[in-house]
C-alpha positions in Angstrom: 5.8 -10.3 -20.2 8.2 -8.0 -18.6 9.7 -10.4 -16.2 9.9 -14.2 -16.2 9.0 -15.9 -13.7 12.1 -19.1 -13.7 14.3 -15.7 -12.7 12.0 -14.7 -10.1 11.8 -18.7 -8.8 15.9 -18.5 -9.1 16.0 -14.9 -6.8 13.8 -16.4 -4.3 15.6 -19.4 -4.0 18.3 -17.2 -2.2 18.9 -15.8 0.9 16.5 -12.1 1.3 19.6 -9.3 0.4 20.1 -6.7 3.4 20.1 -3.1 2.8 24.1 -1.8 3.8 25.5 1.2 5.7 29.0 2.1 5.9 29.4 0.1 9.4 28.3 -3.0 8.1 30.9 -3.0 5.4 34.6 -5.0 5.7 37.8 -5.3 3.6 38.0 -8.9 2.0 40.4 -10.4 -0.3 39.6 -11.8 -3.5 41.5 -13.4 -6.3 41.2 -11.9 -10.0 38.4 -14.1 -10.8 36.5 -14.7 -7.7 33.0 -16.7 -7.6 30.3 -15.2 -4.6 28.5 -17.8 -2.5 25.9 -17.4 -0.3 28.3 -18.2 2.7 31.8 -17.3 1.6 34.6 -15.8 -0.5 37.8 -16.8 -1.9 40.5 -15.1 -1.2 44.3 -14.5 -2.6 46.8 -12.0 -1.7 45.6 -9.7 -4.4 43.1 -7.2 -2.3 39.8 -5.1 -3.5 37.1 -3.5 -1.4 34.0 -5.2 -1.9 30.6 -5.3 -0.1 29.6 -8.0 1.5 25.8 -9.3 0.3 24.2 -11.8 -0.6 24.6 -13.3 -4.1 21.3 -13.2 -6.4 21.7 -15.4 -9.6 20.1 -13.7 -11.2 17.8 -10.3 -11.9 15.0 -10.3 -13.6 14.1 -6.7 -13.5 15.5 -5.2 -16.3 16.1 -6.2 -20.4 20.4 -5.9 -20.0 21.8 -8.4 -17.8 25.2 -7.9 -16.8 27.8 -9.6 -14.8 30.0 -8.1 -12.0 33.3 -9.2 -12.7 36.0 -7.5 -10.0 39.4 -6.8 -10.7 42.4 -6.3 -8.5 42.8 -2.8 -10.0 39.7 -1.4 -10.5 35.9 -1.3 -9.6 35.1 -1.0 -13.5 32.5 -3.6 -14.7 33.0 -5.8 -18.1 28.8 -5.5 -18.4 28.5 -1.4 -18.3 29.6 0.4 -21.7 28.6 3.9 -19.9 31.9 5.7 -18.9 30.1 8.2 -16.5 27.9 5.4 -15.2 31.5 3.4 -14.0 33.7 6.5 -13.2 30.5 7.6 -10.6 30.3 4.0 -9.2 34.2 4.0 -8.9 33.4 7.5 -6.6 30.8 5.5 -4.7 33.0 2.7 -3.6 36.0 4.8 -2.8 33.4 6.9 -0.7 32.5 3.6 1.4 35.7 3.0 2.2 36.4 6.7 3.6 33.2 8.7 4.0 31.5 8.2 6.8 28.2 8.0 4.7 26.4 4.8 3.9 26.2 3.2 0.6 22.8 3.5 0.2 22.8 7.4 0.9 25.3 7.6 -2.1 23.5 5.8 -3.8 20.5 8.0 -3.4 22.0 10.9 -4.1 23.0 9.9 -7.3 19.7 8.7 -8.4 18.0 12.0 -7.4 20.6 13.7 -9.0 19.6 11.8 -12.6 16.1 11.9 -11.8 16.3 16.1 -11.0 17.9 15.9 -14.2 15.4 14.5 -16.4 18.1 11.3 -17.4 15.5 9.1 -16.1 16.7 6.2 -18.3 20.3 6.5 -17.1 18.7 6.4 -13.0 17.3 3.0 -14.6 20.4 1.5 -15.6 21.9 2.2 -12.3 19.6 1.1 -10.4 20.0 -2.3 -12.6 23.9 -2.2 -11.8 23.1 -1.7 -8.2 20.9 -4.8 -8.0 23.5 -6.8 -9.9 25.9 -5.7 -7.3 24.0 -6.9 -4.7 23.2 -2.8 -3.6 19.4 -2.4 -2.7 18.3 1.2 -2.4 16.4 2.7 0.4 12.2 2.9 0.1 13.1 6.7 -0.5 14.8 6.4 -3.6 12.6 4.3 -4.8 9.8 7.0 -4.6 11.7 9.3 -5.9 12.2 6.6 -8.9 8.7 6.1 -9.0 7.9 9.7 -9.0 9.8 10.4 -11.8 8.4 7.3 -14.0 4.8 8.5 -13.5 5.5 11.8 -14.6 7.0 10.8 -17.9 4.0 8.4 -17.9 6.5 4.9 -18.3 4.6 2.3 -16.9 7.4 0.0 -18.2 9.6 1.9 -15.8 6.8 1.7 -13.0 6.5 -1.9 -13.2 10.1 -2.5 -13.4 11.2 0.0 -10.2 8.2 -1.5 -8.2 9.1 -4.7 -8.7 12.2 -4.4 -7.5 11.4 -2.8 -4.6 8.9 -5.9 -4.2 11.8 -8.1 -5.1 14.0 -6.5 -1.9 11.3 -6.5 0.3 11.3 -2.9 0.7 8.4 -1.1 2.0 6.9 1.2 0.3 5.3 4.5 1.7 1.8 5.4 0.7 3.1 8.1 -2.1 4.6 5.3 -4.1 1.3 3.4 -4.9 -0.3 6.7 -5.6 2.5 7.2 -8.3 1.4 3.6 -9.9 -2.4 4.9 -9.4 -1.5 8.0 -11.5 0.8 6.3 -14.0 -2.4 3.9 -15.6 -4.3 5.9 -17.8 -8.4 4.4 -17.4 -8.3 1.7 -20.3 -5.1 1.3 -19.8 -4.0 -2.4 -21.1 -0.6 -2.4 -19.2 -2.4 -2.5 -16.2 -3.5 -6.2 -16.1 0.1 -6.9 -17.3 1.7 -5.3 -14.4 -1.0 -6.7 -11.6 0.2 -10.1 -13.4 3.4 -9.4 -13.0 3.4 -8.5 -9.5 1.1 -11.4 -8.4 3.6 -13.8 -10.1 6.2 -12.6 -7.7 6.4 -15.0 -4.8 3.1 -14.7 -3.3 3.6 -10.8 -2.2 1.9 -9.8 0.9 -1.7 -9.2 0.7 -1.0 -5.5 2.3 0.7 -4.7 -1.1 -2.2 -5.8 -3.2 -4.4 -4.2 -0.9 -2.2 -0.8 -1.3 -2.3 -1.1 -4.6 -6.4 -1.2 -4.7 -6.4 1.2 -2.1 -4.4 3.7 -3.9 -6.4 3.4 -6.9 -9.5 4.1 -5.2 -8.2 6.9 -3.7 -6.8 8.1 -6.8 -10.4 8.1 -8.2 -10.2 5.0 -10.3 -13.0 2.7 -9.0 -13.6 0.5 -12.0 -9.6 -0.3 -12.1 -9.1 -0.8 -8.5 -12.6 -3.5 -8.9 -10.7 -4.8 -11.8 -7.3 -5.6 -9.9 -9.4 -7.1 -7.2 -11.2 -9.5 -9.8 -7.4 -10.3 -10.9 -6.4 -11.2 -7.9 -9.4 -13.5 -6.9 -8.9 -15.7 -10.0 -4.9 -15.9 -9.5 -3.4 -18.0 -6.6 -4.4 -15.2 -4.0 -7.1 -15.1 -2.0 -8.3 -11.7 -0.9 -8.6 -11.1 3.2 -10.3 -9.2 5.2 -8.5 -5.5 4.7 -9.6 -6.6 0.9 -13.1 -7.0 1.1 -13.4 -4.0 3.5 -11.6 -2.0 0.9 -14.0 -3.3 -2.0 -17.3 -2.7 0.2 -16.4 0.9 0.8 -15.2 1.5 -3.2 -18.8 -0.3 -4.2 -20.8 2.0 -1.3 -19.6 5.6 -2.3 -20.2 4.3 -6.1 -23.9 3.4 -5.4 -23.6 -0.1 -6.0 -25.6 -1.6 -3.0 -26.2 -4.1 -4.6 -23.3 -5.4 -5.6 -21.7 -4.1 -2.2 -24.0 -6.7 -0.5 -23.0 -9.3 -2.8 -19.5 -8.9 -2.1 -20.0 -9.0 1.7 -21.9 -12.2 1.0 -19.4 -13.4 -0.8 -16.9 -12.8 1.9 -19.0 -14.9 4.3 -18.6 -17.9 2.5 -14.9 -18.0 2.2 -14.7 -17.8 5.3 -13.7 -14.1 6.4 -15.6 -12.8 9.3 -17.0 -9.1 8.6 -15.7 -7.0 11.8 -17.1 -3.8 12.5 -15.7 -1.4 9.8 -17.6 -4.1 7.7 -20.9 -3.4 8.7 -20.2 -0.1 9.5 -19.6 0.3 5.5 -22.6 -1.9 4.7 -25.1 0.8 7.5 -23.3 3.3 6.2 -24.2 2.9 2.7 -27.9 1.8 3.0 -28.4 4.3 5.2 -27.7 6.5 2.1 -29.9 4.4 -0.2 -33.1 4.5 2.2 -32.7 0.9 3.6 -34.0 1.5 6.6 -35.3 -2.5 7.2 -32.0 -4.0 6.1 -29.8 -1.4 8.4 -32.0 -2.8 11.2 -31.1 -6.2 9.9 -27.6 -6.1 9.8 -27.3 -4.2 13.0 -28.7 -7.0 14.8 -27.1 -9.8 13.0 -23.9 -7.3 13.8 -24.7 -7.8 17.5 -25.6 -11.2 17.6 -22.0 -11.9 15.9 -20.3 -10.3 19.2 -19.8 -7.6 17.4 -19.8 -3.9 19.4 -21.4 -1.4 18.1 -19.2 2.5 18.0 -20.1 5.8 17.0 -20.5 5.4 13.4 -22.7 2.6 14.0 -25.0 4.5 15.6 -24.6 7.2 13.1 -25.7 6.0 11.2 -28.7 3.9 12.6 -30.0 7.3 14.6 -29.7 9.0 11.2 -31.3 6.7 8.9 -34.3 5.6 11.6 -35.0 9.6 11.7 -34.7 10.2 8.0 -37.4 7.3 7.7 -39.6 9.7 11.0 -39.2 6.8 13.2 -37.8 9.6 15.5 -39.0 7.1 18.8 -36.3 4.3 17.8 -33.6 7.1 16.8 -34.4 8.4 20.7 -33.7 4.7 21.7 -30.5 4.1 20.0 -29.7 7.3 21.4 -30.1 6.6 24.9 -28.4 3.3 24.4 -25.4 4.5 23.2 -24.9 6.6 26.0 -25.8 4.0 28.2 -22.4 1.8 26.0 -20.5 5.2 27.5 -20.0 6.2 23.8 -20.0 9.7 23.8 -22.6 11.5 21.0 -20.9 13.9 18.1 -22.2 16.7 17.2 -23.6 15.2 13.9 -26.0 13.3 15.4 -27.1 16.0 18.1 -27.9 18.4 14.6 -29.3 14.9 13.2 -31.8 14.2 15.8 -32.7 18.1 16.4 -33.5 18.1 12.5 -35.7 15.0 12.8 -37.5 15.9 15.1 -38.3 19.5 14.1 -39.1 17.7 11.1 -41.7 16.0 12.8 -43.3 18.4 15.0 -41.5 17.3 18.5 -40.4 21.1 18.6 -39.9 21.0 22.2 -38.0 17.6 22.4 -36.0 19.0 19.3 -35.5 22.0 21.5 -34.3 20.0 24.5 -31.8 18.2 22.8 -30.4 21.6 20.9 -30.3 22.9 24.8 -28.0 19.4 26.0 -26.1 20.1 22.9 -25.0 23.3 23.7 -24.2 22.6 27.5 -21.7 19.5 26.1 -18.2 20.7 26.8 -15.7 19.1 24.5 -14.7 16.3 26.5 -18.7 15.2 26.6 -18.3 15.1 22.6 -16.8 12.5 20.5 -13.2 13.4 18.9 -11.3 12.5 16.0 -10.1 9.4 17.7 -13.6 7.8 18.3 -14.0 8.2 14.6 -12.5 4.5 12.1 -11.9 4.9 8.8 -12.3 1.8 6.2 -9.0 0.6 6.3 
């Protein structure tokens, strides 16, 4: 197990660490041997430039672990046998002191510079001197870290570099769980190590486990993004809503009906209320199978919930009741979305003009095709009238 979980008790025992910029930083005095508290410093005579943070015990992101020792003289550290490594930190806190720069856009800098280099491991061990100096990077660096993990394929790296970021409560951007998507191979074995890893973290938000399954999915790995989800339902975690609308959608556009219904059953009994991207999903996706009877179903259980109906509810209800030639109740639907002042794309114009063509109302069919074409583009739904899953 990459990292234990006493350290990650001991780092959440503290104070969350703040992210620094040059204004925020302050001349202190310290003695030669000085001990960091939460709330104070010793000081002596003897003077050093220091930042100010808040004191982790200890980090359990990386196999080294070093102590910062300061010194009246120097920014060296005892810990850090990498000359370059401490004559660049040495430049970064002299830069703090002077340069109108922040520390963290130093800091950046240098990792991107490593990274552009291809010295991945050495971008590692700074960020690892960073951390034990109390230093937490900006959500950019950390893609760029990320980036340059999953394209030497180290999912060591990955998991250390995300946990971090975790650790700091940094937030991510969507690239970064793509980069974890793209680093686990299918069949992968490190993968169920690193979910375990991040779910023994102290309980991280559900909208980073959801990412995570997102980004798989979207990355074309169905069967691992199911598998994470499993994970997480047996640990500590309990899936919410976001989750389970997620999972519907992955198990729709793989076919699995079935199990797709199973799920959403499954979220009705602990407790999550489906809301209308949830049955939207479920219409959606029987539509595709043929279930016209059980569309009908969960449309009216839909509205008997208080739930309103939007465009891609009726969709997909005028599209699958005209598919099935029951071109009268796609008509209906029609007529009553209009009536809900939800204005009709031009899918379902071509929808109901094909179905009933289909049928032999040729002149209905034509009537429509004739509304159709006199719509101006406010009379026609936009992009904005359309919800995606999640």
């Amino acid at each position: 197990m990459l990292f234990p979980s006493r350290s990650f008790r001991q780092i959440l025992s503290c104070t969350k660490a703040t992210q620094l910029t040059s204004r925020t930083l302050s001349c202190h005095s310290v003695s030669n041997h000085f001990y960091p508290t939460r709330r104070n410093h010793f000081c002596s005579q003897n003077q050093i430039i220091f930042i100010p943070v808040v004191y982790f015990w200890s980090s359990p992101l990386f196999v080294i672990a070093s102590k910062f020792v300061g010194s009246c003289q120097s920014f060296s550290t005892k810990a850090s046998d990498n000359e370059e490594e401490e004559r660049v930190l040495n430049e970064i806190f002299a830069a703090i002191e002077t340069a109108p720069r922040s520390a963290s856009e130093i800091c950046t800098a240098h990792i991107d510079k490593l990274c552009k280099s291809g010295n991945i491991s050495a971008a590692a061990r700074f960020l690892k001197t960073l951390h034990d100096k109390h230093i937490f990077i900006s959500s950019r660096t950390y893609n760029v870290l990320l980036a340059a993990a999953c394209e030497k394929n180290d999912t060591v790296l990955i998991s250390q570099v995300f946990s971090d970021a975790i650790v700091s409560s940094t937030t991510l951007p969507s690239a970064s769980y793509l980069y974890i998507a793209k680093s686990f191979a299918i069949g992968c074995t490190d993968l169920h190590r690193f979910i375990k890893n991040i779910l023994e973290l102290t309980l991280p938000s559900m909208n980073v486990l959801n990412s995570i399954i997102s980004a798989f999915a979207e990355s074309r790995k169905s069967d691992q993004a199911l598998l994470i989800f499993d994970q997480i339902k047996s640990s500590k975690h309990k899936p919410d809503l976001i989750t389970y609308n997620i999972v519907l959608h992955i198990l729709g556009c793989a076919g699995h009906v079935d199990k797709m219904l199973h799920e959403f059953s499954s979220m009705k009994e602990a407790g999550i209320f489906p809301d209308v991207i949830s049955y939207n999903t479920l219409l959606n996706n029987l539509k595709k199978a043929g279930r016209v009877d059980m569309c009908t179903s969960y449309f009216k259980e839909m509205v008997d919930n208080g739930i309103q109906p939007d465009l891609l509810t009726y969709s997909a209800l005028i599209d699958c009741t005209g598919r099935a030639g029951n071109v009268e109740e796609s008509l209906r639907l029609f007529s009553e979305m209009k009536a809900r002042q939800i204005r009709p794309s031009i899918y379902i114009y071509r929808s109901l003009v094909h179905n009933l063509n289909r049928v032999g109302k040729l002149k209905l069919a034509k009537s429509l095709l004739e509304e159709m074409k006199a719509c101006s583009p406010s009379d026609l739904a936009s992009t904005e009238d359309f919800k995606s899953y999640s």
